[in-house]
Backbone as JSON, one array per atom type, in Angstrom:
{
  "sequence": "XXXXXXXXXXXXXXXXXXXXXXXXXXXXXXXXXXXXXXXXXXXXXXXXXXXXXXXXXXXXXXXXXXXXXXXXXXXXXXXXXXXXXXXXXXXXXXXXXXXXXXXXXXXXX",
  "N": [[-53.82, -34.23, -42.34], [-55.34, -33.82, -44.63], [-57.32, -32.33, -45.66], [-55.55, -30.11, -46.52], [-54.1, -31.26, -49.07], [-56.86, -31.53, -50.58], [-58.06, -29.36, -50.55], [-56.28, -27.79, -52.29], [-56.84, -29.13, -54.96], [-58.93, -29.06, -55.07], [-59.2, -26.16, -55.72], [-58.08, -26.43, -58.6], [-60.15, -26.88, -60.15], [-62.57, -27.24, -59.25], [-66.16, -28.45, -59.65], [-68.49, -29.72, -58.3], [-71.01, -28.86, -56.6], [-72.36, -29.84, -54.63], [-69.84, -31.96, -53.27], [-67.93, -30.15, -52.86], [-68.92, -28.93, -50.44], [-69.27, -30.95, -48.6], [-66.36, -31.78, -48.58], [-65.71, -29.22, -47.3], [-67.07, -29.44, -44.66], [-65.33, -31.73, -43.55], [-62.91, -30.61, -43.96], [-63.11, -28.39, -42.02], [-63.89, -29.58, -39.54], [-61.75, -30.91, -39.51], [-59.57, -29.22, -39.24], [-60.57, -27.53, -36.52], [-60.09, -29.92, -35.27], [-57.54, -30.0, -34.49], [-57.25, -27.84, -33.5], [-57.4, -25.44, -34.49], [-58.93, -22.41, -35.75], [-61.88, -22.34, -38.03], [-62.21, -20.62, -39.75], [-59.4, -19.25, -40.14], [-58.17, -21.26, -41.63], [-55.77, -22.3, -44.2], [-56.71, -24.04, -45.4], [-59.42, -24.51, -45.3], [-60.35, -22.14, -45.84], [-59.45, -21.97, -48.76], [-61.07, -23.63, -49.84], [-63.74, -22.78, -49.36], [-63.49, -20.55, -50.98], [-63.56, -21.24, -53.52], [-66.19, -22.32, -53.81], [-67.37, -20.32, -53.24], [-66.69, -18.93, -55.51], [-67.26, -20.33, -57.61], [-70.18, -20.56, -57.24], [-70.68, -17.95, -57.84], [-70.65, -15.52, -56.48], [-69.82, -12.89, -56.38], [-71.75, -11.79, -58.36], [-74.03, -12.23, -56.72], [-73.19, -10.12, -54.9], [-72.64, -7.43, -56.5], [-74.1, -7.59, -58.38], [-77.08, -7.42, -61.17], [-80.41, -8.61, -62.01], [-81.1, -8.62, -65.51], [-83.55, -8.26, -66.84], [-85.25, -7.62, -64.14], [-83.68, -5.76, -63.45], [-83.3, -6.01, -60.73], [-81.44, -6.49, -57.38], [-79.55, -8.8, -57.12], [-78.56, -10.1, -54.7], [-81.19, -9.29, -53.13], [-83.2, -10.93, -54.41], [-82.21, -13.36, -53.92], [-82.59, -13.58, -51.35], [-85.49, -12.81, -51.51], [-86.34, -15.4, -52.46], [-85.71, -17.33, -51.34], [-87.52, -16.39, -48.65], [-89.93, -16.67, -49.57], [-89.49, -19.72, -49.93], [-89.68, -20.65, -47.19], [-91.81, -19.4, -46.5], [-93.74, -21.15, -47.7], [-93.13, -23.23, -46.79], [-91.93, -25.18, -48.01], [-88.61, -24.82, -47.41], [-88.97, -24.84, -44.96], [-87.35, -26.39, -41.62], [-87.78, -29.52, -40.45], [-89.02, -31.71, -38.36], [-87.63, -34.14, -38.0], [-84.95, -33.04, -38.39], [-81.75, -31.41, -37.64], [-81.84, -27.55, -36.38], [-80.34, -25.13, -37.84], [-77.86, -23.81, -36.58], [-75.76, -21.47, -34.5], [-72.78, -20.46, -33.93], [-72.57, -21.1, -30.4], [-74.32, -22.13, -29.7], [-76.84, -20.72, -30.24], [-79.78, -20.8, -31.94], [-80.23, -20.5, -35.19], [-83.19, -18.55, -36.89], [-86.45, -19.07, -36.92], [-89.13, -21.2, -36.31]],
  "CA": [[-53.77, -33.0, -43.12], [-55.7, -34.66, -46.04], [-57.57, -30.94, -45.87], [-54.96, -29.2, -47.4], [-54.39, -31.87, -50.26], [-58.21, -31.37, -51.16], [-58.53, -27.76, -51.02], [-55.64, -27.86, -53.71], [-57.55, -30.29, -55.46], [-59.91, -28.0, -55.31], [-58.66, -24.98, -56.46], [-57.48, -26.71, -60.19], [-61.1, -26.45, -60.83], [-63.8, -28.54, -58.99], [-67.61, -27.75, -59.92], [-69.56, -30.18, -57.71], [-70.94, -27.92, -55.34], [-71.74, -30.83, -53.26], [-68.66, -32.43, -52.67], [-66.47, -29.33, -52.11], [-69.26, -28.52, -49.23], [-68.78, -31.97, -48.25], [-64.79, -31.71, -47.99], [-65.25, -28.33, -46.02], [-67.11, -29.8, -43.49], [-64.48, -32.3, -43.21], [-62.0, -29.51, -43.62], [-63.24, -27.94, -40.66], [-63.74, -30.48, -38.39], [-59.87, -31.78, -39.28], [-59.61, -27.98, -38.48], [-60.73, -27.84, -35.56], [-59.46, -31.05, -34.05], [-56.23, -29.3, -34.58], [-57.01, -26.36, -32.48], [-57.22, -23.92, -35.25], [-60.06, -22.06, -35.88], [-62.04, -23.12, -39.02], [-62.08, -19.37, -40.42], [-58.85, -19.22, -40.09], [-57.22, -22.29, -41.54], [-55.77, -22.08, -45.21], [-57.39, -25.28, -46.55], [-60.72, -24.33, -45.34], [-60.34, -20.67, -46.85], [-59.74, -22.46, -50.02], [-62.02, -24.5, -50.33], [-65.1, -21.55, -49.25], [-62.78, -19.56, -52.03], [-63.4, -22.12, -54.48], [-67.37, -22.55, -53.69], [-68.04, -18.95, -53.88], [-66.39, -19.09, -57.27], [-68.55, -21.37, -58.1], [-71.74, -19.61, -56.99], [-70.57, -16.54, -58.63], [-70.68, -14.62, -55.14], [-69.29, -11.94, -56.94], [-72.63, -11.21, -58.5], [-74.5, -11.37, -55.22], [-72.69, -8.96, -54.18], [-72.5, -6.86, -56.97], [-75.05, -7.93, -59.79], [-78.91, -7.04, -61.03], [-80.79, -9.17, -62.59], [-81.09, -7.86, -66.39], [-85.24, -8.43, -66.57], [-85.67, -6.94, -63.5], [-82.77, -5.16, -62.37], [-83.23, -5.78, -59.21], [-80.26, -6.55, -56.79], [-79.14, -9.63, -57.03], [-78.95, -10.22, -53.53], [-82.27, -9.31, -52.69], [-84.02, -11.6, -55.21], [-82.22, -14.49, -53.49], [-83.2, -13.71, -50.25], [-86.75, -13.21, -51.35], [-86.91, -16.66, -53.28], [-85.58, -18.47, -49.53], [-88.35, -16.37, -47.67], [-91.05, -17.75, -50.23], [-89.93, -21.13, -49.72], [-90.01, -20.59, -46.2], [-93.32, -19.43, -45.79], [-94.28, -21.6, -48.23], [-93.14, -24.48, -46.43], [-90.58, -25.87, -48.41], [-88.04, -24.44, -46.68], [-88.99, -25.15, -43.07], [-86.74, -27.53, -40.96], [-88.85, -30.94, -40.21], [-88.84, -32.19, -36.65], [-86.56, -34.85, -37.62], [-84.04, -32.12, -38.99], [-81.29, -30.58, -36.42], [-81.9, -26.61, -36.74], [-78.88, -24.47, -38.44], [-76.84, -23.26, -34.79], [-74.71, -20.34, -34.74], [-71.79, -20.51, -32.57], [-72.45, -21.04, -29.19], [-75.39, -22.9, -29.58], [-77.84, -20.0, -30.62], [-81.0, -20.64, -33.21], [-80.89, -18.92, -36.32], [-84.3, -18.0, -37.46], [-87.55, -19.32, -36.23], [-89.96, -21.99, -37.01]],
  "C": [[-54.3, -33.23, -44.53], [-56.51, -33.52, -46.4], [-56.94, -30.18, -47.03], [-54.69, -29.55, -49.35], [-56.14, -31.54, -51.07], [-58.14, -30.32, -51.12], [-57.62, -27.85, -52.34], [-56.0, -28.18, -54.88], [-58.98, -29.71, -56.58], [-60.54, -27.05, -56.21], [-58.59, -25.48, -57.86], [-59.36, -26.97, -60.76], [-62.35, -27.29, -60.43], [-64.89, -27.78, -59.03], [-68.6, -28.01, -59.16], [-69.74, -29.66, -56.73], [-71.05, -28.97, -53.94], [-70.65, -31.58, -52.64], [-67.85, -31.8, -52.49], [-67.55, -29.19, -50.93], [-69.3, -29.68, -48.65], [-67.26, -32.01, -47.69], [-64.98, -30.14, -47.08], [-66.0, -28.74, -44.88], [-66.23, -30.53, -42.96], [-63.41, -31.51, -43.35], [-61.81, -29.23, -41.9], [-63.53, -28.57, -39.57], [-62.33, -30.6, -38.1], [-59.28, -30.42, -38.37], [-59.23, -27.83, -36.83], [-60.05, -29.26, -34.34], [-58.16, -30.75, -33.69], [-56.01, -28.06, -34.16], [-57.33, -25.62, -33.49], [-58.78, -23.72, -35.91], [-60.64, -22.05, -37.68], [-61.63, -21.76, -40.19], [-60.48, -19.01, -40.59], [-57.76, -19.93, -41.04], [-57.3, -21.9, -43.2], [-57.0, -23.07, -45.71], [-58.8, -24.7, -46.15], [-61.14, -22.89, -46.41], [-60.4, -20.9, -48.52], [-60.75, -22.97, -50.72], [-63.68, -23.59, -49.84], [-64.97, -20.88, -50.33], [-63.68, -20.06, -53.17], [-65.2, -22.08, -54.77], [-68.03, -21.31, -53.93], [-67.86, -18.48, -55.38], [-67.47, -19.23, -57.9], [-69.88, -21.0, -58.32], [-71.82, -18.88, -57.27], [-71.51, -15.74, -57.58], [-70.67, -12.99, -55.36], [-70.78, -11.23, -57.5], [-73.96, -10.96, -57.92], [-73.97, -10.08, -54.88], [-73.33, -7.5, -54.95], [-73.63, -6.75, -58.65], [-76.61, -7.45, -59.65], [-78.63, -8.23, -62.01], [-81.36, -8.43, -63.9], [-83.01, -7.45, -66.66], [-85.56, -6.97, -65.7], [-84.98, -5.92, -62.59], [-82.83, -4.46, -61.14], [-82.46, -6.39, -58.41], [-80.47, -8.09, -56.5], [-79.46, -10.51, -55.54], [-80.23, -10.66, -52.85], [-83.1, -10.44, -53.06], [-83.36, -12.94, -54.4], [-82.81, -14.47, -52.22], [-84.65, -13.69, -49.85], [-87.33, -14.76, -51.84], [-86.91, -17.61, -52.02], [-86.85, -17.65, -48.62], [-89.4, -16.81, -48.01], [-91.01, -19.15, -49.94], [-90.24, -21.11, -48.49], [-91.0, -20.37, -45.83], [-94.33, -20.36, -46.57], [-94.36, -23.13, -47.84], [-92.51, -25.48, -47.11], [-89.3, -25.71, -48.31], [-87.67, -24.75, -45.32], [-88.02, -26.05, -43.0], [-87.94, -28.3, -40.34], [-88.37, -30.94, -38.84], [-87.78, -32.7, -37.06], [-85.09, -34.21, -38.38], [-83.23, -31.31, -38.19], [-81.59, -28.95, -37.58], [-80.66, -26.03, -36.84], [-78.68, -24.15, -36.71], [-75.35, -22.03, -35.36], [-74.03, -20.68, -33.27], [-72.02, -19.58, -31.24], [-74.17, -21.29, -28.44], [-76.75, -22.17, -29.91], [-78.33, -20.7, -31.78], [-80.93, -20.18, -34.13], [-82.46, -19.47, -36.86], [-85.14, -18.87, -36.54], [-88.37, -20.13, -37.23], [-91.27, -21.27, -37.23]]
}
């Protein structure tokens, strides 16, 4: 249950985005080995809580960009389809592709 200790851990104010998405994969594995579904489980909830913080999710959601006030949102999703067609983005051969539960593909090479 070394999960729940780290989400806590967490919560009191951690910034490194990589090592809280580091402990939620290990969240959700511990999760999981424990039957309980990863969406589900406090410590994992925390520690997604904590990361969206972080990322200031809040103004995805809800934010423009002052320049160009244009939706927040959007502007990220066009900057990932630029890299993507730009080819800094792509997944490499020797790169497993993202998987949505139940073994589906997301997106296309």
């Amino acid at each position: 249950m070394k999960r729940h200790k780290d989400a806590l851990g967490i919560q009191e104010g951690a910034i490194n985005i990589r090592a809280m998405a580091r402990s939620l994969v290990v969240a959700a594995e511990e999760a999981a080995g424990e039957g309980v579904g990863a969406e589900q489980d406090a410590a994992v909830r925390m520690i997604v809580h904590r990361l969206a913080r972080v990322c200031r999710v809040d103004l995805v959601s809800y934010g423009y960009d002052p320049e160009t006030l244009a939706d927040t949102f959007q502007l990220l999703v066009q900057e990932c389809t630029a890299k993507v067609q730009s080819g800094a983005g792509a997944i490499g051969s020797d790169q497993a592709p993202v998987m949505l539960e139940g073994g589906e593909r997301r997106g296309s090479r």
